[in-house]
N, C-alpha and C positions, 0 to 999 in steps of 0.2 A: 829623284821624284820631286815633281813644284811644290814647290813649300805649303801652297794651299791644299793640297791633296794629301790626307792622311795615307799612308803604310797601312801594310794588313795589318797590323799588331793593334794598331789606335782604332782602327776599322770595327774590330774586333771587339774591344772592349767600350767603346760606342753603343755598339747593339747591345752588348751586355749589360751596361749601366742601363741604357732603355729601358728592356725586357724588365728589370728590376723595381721600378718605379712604379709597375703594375701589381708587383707581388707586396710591395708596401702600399698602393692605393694614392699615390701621389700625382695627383690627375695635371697640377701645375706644372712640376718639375718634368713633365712626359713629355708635356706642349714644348717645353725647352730645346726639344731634338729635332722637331719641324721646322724647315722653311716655311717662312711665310704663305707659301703661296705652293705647297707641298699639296698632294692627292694620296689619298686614303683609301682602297677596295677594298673592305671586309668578305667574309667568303658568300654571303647573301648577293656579294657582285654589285651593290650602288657604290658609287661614286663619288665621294666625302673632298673638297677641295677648297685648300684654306686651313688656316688654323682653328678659325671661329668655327668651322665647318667641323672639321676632326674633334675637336671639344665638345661639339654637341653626340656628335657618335660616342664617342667616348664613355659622357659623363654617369650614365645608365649602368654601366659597370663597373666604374669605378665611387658609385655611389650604392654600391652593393641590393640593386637591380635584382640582380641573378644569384645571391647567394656570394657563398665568398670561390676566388677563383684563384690559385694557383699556379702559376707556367713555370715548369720543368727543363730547362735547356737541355738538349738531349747532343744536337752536333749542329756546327756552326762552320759553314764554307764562307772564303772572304776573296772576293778580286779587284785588290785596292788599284788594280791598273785601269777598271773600270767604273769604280767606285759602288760597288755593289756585294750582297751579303746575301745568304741564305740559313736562316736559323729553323732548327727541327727542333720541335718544343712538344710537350705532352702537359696538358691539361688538367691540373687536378680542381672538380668541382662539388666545391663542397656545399649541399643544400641545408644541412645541419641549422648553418646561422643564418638567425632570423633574415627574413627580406625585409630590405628598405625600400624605400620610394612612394609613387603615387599606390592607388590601391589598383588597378590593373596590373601594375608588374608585383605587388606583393602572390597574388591570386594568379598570376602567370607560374611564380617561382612556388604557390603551392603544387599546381596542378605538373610541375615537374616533380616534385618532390613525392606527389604523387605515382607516376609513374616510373620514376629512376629511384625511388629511396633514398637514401641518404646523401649518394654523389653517386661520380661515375670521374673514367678518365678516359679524355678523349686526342686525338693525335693530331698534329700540325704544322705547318709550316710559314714562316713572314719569307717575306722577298722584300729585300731593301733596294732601291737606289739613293745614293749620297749626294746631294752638290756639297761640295765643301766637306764641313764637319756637320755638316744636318741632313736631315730626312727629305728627302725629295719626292722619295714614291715607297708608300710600304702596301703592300698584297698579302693580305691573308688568307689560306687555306686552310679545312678540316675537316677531321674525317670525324662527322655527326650526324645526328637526327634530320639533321633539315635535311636535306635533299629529299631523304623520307617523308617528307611532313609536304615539301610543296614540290609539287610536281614541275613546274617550267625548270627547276632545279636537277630535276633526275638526269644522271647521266645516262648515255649509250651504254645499253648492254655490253660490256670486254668480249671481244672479239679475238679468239687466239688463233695460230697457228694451223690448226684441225680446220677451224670457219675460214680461213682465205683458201685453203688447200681447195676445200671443196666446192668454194664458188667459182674459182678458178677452171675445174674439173669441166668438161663438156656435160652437161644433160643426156639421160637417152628416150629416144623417141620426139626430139624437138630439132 
């Protein structure tokens, strides 16, 4: 393997030190794992590119925006021959402690605390790409409210088995 290219093992515990940095609230130490010139898709789908770019996404949760937020590592796939990783992570969200911030997001985090009560836990997944030993490209998905909440987000109805069979199927009388 080229000496610049981490192994799964280093790969591995990369994303791990990461992932951590958020369960301590360490918004500088996060920035540390980005390329310079790294892209950021959160699951709302914009397009965060740059460091300066990702720190502003960021900074809203890691400035306890939203309550305080937990991530869970649940399983963690690693293909250091590509440089890429896939972490399954579970969400613990706790509405409990006070919201910080401006007053729009303190009044965002009641109006969920309203609705959700106390917390809630929600499911998810990062997609990494690595240059080197840094972040290159991280993707995140979740399985939440939003897509509920805004429609351009809704996905397609799941279509199984039974619905290809029978569109496939001739019609009668046509």
């Amino acid at each position: 393997m080229a000496a610049d290219r981490p192994d799964a093992d280093e790969l591995a515990r990369l994303v791990l030190r990461f992932c951590d940095t958020f369960n301590r609230e360490n918004l500088d130490e996060a920035m540390t794992y980005f390329h310079e010139s790294a892209v950021y898709v959160p699951m709302d789908g914009k397009r965060h590119q740059g460091r300066a770019a990702i720190r502003a996404a960021f900074e809203p949760q890691f400035q306890g925006a939203y309550g305080r937020l937990e991530f869970i590592n649940e399983d963690l796939i690693v293909d250091a021959a590509r440089g890429r990783a896939v972490l399954r992570w579970v969400c613990r969200h706790d509405l409990d402690v006070p919201a910080r911030g401006s007053l729009p997001r303190r009044l965002g985090v009641s109006l969920l605390r309203r609705a959700l009560g106390r917390g809630r836990d929600w499911q998810g997944l990062d997609v990494f790409y690595f240059e080197g030993r840094q972040i290159a490209e991280k993707h995140s998905f979740a399985r939440t409210l939003l897509p509920l909440l805004r429609p351009e987000l809704r996905p397609e109805p799941w279509r199984g088995p039974a619905d290809l069979e029978s569109e496939a199927r001739p019609r009668k009388g046509g």
